[in-house]
PARO-296078 format. One record per atom (N, C-alpha, C): x, y, z. Coordinates in steps of 0.02 Angstrom, whole numbers, plus 50000, padded with zeros to 5 digits. Each point is the difference from the previous one (the first is absolute). Example, Ala and Ser with C-alpha at 12.3 -4.5 7.8 and 13.67 -1.06 7.14 Angstrom:
2
506604971650390/499555005950000/500455006050000/499825005349964/500425005950003/499615005550037/
END
This chain:
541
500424994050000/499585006050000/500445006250000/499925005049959/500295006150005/499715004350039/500365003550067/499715004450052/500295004249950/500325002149955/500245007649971/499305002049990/499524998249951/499505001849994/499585005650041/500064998750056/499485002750058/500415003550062/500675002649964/500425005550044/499595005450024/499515003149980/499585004350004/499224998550030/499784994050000/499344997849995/500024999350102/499705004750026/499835000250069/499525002050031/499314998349966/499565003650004/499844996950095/499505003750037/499554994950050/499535001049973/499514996050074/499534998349976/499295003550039/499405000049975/499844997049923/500335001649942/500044994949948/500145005549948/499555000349935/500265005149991/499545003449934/500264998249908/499414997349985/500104998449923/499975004849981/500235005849974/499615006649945/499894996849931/499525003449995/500104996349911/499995007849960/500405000649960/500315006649968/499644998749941/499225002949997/499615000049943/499625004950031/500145007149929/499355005150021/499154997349984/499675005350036/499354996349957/499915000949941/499394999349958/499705002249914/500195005250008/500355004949944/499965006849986/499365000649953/499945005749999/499485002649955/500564999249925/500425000150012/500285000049909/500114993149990/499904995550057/500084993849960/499484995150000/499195004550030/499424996550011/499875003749902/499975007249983/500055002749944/500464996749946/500374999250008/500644997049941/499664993049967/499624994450051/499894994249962/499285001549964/499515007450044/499284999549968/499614994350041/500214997450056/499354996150047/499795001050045/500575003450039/500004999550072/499924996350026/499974999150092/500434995150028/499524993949985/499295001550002/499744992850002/500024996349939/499914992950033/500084994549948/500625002549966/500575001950027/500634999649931/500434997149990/500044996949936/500584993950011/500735004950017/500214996550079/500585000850031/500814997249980/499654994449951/500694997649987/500835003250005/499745007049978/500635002550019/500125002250047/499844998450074/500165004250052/500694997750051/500385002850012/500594998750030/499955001750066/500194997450045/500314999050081/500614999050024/500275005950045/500714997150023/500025001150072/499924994650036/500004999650059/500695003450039/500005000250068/500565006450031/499704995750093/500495000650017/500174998250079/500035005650032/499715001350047/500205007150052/499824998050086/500135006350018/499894997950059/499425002350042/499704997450024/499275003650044/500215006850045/499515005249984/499875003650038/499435003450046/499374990549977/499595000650039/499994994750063/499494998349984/499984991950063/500724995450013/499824998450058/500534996250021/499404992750026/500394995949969/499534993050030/500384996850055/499715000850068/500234997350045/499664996950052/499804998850048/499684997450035/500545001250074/499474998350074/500505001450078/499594996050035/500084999750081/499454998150038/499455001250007/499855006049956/499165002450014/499765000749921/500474995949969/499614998249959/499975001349917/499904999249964/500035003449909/500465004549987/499705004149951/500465002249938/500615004850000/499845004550068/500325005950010/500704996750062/499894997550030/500714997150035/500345005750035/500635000750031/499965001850040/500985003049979/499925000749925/500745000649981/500064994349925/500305003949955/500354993749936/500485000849996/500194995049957/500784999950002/500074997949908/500485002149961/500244999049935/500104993449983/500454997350059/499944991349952/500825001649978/500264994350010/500564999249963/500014995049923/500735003349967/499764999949927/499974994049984/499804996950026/500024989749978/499355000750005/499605004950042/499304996750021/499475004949941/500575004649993/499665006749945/500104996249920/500444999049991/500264998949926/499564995449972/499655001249931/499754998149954/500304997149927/499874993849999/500424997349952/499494996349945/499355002450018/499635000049934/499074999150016/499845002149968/499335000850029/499125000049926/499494999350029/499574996649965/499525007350003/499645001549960/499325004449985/499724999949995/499284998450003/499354997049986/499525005749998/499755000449922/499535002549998/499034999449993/499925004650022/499024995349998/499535007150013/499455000249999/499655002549988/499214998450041/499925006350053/499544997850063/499905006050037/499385002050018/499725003450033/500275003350064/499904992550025/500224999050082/500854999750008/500274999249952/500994998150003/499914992550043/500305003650021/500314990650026/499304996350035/499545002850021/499334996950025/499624998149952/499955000349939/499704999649949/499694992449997/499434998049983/499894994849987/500574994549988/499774994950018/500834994449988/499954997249940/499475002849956/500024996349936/500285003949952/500175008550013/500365004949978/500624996149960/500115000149922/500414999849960/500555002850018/500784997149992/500645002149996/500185000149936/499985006849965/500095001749929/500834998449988/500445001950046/500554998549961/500455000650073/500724994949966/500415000850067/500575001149955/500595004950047/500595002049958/500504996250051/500584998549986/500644997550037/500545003649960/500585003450060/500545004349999/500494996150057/500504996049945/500635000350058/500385004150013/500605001550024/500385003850042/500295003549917/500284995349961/500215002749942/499835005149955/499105001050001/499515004049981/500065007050028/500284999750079/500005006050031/500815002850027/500095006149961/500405004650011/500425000850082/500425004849976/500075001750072/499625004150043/499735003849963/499365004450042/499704997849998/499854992650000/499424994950006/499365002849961/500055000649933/499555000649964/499994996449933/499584995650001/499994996149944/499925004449932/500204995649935/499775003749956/499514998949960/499785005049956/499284998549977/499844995649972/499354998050026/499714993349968/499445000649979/499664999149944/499205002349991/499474993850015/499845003550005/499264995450036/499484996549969/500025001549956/499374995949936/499515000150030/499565003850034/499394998250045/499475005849982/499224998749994/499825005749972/499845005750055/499965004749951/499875006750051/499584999450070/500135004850039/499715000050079/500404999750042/499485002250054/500694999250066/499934992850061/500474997549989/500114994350050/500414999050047/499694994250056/500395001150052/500464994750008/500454999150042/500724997149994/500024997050090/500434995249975/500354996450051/500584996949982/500395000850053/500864999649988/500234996750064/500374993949960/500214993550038/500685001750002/500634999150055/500635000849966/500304992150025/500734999649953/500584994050030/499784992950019/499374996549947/499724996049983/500334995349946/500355005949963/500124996249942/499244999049943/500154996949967/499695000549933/499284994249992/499525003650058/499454995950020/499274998449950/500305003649931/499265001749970/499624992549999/500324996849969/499894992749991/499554998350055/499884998850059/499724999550071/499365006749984/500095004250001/499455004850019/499645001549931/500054997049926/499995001749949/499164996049987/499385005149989/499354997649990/499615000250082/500385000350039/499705000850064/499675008350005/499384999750047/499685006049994/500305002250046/499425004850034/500365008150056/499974994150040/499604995350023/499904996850067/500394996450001/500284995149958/500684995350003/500405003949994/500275005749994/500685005150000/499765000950083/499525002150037/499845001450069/500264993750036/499874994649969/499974994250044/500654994449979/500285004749966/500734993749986/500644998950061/500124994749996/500454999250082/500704999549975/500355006150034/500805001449984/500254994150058/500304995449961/500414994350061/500755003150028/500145007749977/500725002950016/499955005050016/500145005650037/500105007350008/500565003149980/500764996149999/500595000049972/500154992949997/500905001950006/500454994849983/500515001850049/500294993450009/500545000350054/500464996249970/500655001550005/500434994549976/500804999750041/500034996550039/500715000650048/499825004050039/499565001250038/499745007750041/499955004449951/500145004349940/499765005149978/499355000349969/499585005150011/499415000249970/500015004049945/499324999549948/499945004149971/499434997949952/499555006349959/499644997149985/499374998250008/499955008750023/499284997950061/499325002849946/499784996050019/499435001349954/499425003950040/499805005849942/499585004650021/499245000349950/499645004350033/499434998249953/499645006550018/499485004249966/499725004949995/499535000050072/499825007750030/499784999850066/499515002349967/499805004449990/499275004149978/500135006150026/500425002950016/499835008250048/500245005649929/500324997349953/499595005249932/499594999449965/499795003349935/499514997249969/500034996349937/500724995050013/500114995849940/499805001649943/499955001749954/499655001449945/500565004149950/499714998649951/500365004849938/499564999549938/499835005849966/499775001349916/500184998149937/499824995649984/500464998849916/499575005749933/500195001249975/499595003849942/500655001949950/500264994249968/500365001149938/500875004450020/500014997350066/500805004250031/500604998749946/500195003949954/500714998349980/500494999850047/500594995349982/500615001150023/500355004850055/499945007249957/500495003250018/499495004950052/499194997849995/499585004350057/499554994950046/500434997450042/499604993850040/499505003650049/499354997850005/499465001350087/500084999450033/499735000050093/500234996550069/499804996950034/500174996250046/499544998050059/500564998450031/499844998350057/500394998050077/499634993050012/500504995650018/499714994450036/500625000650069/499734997550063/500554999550072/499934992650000/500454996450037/500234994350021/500204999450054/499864993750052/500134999550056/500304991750001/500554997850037/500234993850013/499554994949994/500174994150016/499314995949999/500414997150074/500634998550001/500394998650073/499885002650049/500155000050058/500125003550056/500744996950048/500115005450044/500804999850019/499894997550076/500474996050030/499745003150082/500814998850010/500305007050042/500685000850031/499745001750088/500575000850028/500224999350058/500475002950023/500165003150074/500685000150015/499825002650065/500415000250039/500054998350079/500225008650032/499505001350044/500245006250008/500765001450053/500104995750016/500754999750056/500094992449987/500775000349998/500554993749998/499804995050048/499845003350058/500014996150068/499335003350040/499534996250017/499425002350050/500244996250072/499845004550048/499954998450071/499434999050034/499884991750034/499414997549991/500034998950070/499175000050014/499835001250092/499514995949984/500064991549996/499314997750006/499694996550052/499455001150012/499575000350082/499934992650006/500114996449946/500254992250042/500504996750006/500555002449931/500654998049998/500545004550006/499815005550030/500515005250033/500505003549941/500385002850019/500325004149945/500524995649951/500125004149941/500354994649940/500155005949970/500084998149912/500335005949983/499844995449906/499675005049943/499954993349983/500385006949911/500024995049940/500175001949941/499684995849942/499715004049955/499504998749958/500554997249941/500044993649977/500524997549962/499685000149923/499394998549999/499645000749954/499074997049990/499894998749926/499174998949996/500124995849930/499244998250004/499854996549966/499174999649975/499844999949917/499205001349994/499854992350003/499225000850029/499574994750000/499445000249942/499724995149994/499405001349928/500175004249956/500565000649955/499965001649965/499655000749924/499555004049976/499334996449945/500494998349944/499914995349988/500424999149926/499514996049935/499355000150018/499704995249963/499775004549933/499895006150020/499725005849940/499795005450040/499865004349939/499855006850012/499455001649922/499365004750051/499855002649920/500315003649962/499885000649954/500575006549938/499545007250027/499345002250034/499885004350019/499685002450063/500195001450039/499825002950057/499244999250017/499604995350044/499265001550021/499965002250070/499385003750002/499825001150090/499174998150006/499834998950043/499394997150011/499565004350065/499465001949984/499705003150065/499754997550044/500154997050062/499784996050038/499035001049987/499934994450028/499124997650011/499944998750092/499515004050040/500195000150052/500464999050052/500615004349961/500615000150017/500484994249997/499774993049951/500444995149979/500004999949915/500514998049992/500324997749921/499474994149987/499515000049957/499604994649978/499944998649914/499764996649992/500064997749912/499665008049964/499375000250050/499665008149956/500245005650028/500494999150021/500225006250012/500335003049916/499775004850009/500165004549929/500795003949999/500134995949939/500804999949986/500195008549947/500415001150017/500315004949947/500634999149976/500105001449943/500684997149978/500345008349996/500884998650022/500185008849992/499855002950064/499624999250061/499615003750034/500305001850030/499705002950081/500475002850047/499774997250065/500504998050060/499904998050036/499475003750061/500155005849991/499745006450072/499675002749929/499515003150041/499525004949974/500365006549989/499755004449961/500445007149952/500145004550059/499704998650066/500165003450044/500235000150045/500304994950003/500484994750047/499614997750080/500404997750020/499444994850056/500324993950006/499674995650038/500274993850018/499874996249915/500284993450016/500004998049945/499204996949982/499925000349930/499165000349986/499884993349959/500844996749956/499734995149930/500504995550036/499744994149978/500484993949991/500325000149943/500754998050005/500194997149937/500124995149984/499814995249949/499844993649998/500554998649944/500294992750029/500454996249956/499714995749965/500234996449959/499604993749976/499724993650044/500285001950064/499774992250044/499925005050063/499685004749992/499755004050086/499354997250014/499264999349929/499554996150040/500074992750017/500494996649986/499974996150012/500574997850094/500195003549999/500445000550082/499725001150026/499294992850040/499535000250057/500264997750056/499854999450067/500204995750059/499944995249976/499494996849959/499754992049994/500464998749972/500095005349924/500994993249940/500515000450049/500115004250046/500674997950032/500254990650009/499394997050027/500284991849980/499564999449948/499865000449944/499844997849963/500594998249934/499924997349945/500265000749951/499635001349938/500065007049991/499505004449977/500085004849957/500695002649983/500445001749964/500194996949948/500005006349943/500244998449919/500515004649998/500595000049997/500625005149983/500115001649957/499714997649947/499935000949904/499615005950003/499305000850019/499435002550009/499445002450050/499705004250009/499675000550061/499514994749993/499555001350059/499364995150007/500324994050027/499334994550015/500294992650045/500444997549951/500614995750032/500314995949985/500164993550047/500334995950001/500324994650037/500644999750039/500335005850023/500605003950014/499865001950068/500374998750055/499955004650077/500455008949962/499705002950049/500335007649996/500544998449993/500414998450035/500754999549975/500295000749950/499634996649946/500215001049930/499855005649984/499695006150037/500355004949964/500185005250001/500674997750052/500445004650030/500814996050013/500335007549982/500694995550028/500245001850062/500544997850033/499974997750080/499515000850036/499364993449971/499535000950056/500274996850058/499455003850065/500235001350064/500264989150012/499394996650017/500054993550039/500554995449990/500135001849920/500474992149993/500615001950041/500335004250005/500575001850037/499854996650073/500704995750011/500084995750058/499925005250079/499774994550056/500195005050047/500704999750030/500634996549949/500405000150014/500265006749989/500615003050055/500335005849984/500474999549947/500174995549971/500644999649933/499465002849954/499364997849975/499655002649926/499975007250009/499855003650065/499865007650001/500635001849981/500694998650024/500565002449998/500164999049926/499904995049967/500105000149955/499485007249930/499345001750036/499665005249941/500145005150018/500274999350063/499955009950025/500475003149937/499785006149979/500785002049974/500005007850011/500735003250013/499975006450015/499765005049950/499924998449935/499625006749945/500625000349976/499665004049934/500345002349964/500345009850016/500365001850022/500055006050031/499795006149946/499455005349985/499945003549976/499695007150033/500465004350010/499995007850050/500084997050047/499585001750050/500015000050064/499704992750023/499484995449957/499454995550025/500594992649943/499634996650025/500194993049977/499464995549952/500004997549918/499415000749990/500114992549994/499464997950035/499764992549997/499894996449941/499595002649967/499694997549927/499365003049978/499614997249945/499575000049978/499494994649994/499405004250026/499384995349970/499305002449949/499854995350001/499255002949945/499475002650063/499295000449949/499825003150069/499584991850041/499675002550044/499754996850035/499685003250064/499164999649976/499685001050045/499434996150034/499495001050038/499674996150066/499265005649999/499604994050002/499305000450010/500195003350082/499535004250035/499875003950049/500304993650060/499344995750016/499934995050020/500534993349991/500454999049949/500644995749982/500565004050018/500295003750045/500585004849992/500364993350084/500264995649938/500264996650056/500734997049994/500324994750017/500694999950000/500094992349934/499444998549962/500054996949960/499855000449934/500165009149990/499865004049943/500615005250027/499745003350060/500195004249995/500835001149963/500505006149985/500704998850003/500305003050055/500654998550023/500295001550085/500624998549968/500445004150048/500715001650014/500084997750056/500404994650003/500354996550078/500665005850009/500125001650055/500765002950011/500314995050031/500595000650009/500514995450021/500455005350062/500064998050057/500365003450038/500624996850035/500715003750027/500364995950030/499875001350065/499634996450058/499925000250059/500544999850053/500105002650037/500705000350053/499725002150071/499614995850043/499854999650089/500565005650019/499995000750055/500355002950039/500184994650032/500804999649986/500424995050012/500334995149987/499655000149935/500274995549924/500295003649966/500444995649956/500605004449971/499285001049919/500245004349957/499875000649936/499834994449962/499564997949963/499954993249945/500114992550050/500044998050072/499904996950067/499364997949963/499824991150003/499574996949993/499505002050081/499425000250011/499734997750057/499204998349981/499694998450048/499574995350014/499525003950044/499214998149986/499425001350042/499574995150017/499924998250040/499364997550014/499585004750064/499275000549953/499595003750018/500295008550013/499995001850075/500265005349999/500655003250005/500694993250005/500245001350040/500874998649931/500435003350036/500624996849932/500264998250030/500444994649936/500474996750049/500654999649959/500745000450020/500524997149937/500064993149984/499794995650048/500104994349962/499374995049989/500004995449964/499494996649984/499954994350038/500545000250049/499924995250045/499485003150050/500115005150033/499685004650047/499145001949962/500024999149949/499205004449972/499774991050012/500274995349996/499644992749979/499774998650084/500635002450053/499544997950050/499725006650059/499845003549957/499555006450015/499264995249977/500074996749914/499504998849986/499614991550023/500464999150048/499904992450006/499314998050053/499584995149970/499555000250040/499335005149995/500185003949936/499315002849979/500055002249917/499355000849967/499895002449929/500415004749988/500645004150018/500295004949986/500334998649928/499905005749964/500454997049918/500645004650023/500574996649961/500895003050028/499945004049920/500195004950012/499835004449957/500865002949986/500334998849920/500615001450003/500015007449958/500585002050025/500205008249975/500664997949962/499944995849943/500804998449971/500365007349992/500655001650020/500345004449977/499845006950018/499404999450056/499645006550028/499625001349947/499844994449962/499525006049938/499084997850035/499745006749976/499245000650012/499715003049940/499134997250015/499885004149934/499175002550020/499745005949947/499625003250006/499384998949932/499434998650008/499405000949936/499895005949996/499885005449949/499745004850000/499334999149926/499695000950006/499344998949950/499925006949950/500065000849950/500255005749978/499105002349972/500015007950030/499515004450004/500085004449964/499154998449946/499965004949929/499735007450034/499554998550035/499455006150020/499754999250072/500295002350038/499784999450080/499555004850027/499444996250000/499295006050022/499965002250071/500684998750033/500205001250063/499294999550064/499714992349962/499514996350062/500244994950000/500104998050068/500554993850018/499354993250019/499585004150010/499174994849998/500034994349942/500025001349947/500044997449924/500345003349952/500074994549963/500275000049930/499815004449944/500265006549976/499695004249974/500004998249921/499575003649960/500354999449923/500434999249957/500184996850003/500964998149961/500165002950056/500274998350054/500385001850063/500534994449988/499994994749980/500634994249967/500124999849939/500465001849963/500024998249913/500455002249993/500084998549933/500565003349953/499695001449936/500155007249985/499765002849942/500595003449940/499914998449931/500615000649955/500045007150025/500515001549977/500545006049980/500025006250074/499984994550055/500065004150071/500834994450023/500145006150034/500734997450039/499505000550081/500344992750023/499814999050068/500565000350061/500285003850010/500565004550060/499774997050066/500514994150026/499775000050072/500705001150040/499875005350044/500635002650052/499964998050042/500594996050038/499804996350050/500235005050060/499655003750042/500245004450024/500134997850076/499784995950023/500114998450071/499884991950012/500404996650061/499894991550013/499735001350047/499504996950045/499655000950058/500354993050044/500164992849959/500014994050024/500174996449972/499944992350029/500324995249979/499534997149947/500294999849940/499484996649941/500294991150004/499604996449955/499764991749997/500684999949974/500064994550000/500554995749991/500034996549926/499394999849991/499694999549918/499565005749980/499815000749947/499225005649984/499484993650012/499665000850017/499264995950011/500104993250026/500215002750062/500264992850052/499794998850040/499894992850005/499464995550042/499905003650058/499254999150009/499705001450077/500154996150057/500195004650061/500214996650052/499294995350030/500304993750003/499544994950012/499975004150088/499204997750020/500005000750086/499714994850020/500384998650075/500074993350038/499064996549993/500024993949988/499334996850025/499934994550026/499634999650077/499804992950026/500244994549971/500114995950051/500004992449952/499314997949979/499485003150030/499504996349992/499405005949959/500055000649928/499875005549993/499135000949977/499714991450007/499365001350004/499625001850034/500035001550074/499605002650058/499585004449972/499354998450013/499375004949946/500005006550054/500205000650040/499725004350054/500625002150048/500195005049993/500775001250050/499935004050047/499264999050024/500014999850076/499604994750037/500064995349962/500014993650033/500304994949987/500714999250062/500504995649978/499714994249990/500494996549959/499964993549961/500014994050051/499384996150027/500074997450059/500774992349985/500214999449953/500504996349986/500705004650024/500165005950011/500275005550010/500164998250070/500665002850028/500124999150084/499835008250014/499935001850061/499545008350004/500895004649987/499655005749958/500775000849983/499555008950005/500055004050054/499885005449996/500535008049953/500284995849962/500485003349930/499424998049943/499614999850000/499624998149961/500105004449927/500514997349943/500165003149946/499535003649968/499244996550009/499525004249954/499705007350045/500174999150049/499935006150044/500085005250024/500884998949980/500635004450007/500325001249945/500245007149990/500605002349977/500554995049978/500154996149930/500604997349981/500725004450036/500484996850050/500395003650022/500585001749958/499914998149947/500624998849943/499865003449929/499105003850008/500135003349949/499855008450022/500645001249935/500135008050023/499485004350001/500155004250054/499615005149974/500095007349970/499594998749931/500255004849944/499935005850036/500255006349962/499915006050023/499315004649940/499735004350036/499505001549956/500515006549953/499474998649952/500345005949958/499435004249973/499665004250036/499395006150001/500025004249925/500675000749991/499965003549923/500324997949953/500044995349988/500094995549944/499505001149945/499875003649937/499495002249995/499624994649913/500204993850031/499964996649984/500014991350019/499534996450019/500104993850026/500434995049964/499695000649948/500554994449939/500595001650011/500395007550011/500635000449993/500344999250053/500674998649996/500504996150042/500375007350033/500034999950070/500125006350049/500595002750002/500584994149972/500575003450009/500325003349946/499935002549967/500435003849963/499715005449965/500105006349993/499695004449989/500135003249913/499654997949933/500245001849960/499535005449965/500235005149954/499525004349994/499954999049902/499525003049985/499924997149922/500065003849942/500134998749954/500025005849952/499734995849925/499274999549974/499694996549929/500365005249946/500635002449919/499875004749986/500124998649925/500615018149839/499914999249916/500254993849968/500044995450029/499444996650055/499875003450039/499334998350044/499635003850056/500174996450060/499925005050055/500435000250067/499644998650060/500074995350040/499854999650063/500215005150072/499775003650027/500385005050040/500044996150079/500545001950021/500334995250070/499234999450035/499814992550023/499535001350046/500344993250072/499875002250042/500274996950047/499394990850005/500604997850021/499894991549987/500334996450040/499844995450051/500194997650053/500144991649976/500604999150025/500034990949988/500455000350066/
END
């Protein structure tokens, strides 16, 4: 690939198609004797041009849609265009248009086509007179074949299985696709050459980013059951990542008494928040959001080809889903990885989007960032293996085995002092800790998701999603009634079903945790963002 090409090409984002075509003049509606209607266009020329937005920014934060809370340009792997698709058609509504709406013509431009001022050169259009509206796919490659005879609704409903390309760690290649926040469109009426018409089409990612980075080297930790430590954030790792597809265009859905349902009324292009901003108002729906109920979680119910039922558990369609990973500590150690270092944050990777019915916003859809920490007690040296059972540590595993001897206690190992943290990554936080708000879990294309880990409160699991501490029970655990001993029973006034287990801890409350699902010790704050921006919101693990 030649980067000479695109020494210059730095646009952010959104960006802007111009299309460098005036409208009809009067001397050239006069010159043929028809004017514009009905005129054969055959000769009309188009030369498309790259620029950079100086309106909307597509971003998304914790509270939610379009406006975000800060963008950012994108670096030039994620900007650069190396060839892109046009589609023209003809419709009332633009992109809402009936789905039986005709696709009159599609153009394809590789990198070779376009200049260094990223402007292709003229190409005429053979299409007859009028003005039509446009949609623009980029870094697909040369898809006509696939989308070629399909109407507006199969161009709405076609499933991109890629957002980019990765190869040895480098990316590139990200494929973008038209948002709707101009008014797509352009005039043909007999344009020569050397006097092209205009229109604007914007583009937004179809990816999304999520980075990281630790606000101090070293936190000093006071925890109210395991006393002070001192801990270092080594790195993370994504969970559910969507990899099964993505639509080629953006939908949102208006909830139906406040849930995502089949009639809930879809818009393609739309906007998440209302024109006047507010909590968040639309769902945005992936190709498999109605189908991510409580009930498919065990089911096998999933098609990864396609939406709708299939014969597939969720799993299939996502990469590092959460379960298969062992609760051994070698598999975590082995995915954590520290990022790729870019400015100040560390960027994890990329995913497609992926979002959750109101009611499904759970940990077998949702996507999550485990952190990885190096834990150090007060009194252990640095990277010092040690040991818990229940509340208490220990350095050796001889000492945690007969701490645990003689009851359900699980020996809980800290290989190498490492610990780790779930964090559940938050599209739109309607800041009610009661329930689950509207896309309050997801991932939506062309937003960067920023989580700062700004403070450790405690000692995190030894795994991410590690076994529940078993608690002690009777030998005799059918007694229908436990206040009336078991007359086979010798009188034993410890009566286990009566009393306080003396062996299990007691937790400490945590009053503002402002969240139950989330994990207390560690405090990270968030940022969703030309791409659009998440602004710091404080986040406790």
């Amino acid at each position: 690939m030649n980067n000479n090409r695109l020494n210059t090409f730095k646009p952010f984002f959104p960006l802007l198609f111009g299309w460098m075509l005036a409208a009809c003049s009067d001397d050239l509606q006069t010159g043929n004797g028809t004017g514009t209607e009905g005129m054969d266009a055959d000769g009309s020329w188009f030369s498309l041009a790259v620029t950079a937005s100086s309106g909307n920014s597509t971003r998304a934060n914790p509270t939610g849609g379009e406006p975000g809370d800060g963008s950012e340009t994108g670096f030039d792997y994620e900007n650069r265009i190396d060839n892109l698709l046009v589609l023209f058609y003809q419709a009332d509504k633009q992109s809402n248009a009936p789905a039986d709406t005709p696709i009159d013509k599609i153009f394809y431009f590789d990198r070779e086509q376009m200049e260094g001022n990223n402007r292709t050169e003229p190409v005429p259009v053979n299409l007859p007179a009028g003005e039509y509206d446009l949609l623009v796919v980029t870094n697909t490659g040369d898809i006509r074949s696939s989308l070629q005879g399909k109407t507006l609704g199969g161009i709405r409903d076609y499933l991109l299985t890629s957002a980019w390309q990765e190869k040895g760690g480098a990316y590139s290649h990200f494929v973008m696709t038209s948002d709707g926040h101009t008014d797509d469109t352009v005039t043909l009426c007999g344009n020569p050459k050397d006097e092209p018409a205009n229109a604007t089409v914007e583009v937004e990612r179809v990816a999304a980013r999520i980075d990281y980075r630790a606000a101090s080297t070293l936190y000093n930790i006071v925890d109210e059951t395991y006393g002070r430590g001192k801990a270092t954030i080594t790195g993370a790792v994504i969970l559910n990542k969507m990899a099964a597809g993505s639509y080629l265009l953006k939908r949102v859905a208006a909830p139906v008494n406040g849930s995502l349902t089949t009639s809930s009324p879809i818009t393609y292009l739309g906007d998440e928040l209302p024109t006047e901003g507010g909590a968040q108002r639309n769902f945005v729906v992936d190709p498999w959001t109605l189908h991510k109920t409580q009930a498919n979680i065990s089911r096998n119910a999933f098609n990864p080809a396609a939406p709708g039922a299939g014969d597939r558990p969720a799993e299939a369609l996502y990469d590092n889903y959460y379960t298969p990973y062992s609760t051994d500590y070698t598999s975590w150690e082995k995915a954590i990885t520290e990022g790729e270092k870019v400015g100040d944050w560390y960027r994890l990777g990329y995913t497609m989007e992926n979002t959750l019915r109101r009611e499904a916003q759970v940990d077998a859809y949702r996507t999550m960032v485990v952190f990885q920490a190096r834990y150090t007690p007060d009194g252990y040296e640095e990277g010092e293996t040690f040991y818990r059972v229940r509340d208490e540590i220990f350095p050796t595993r001889e000492e945690a085995e007969a701490a645990a001897e003689g009851t359900n206690a699980l020996i809980r190992t800290y290989h190498n002092g490492l610990c780790y943290y779930v964090w559940r990554v938050r599209h739109s936080d309607d800041e009610d800790p009661s329930e689950d708000g509207i896309m309050e879990y997801g991932i939506v294309r062309n937003n960067i998701y920023r989580l700062l880990v700004s403070d450790i409160y405690g000692l995190g699991d030894e795994v991410p999603f590690a076994p529940e501490e078993p608690t002690d029970e009777p030998d005799e655990p059918d007694n229908p009634d436990p206040e009336e001993p078991d007359p086979d029973e010798p009188d034993n006034p410890d009566n286990p079903d009566d009393t306080d287990d003396p062996d299990e801890p007691d937790y400490p409350d945590y009053p503002d945790n402002p969240d139950p699902e989330e994990p207390e010790d560690i405090k990270v704050e968030v940022t969703v963002e030309d791409w659009t921006e998440l602004d710091h919101k404080d986040v406790y693990l």
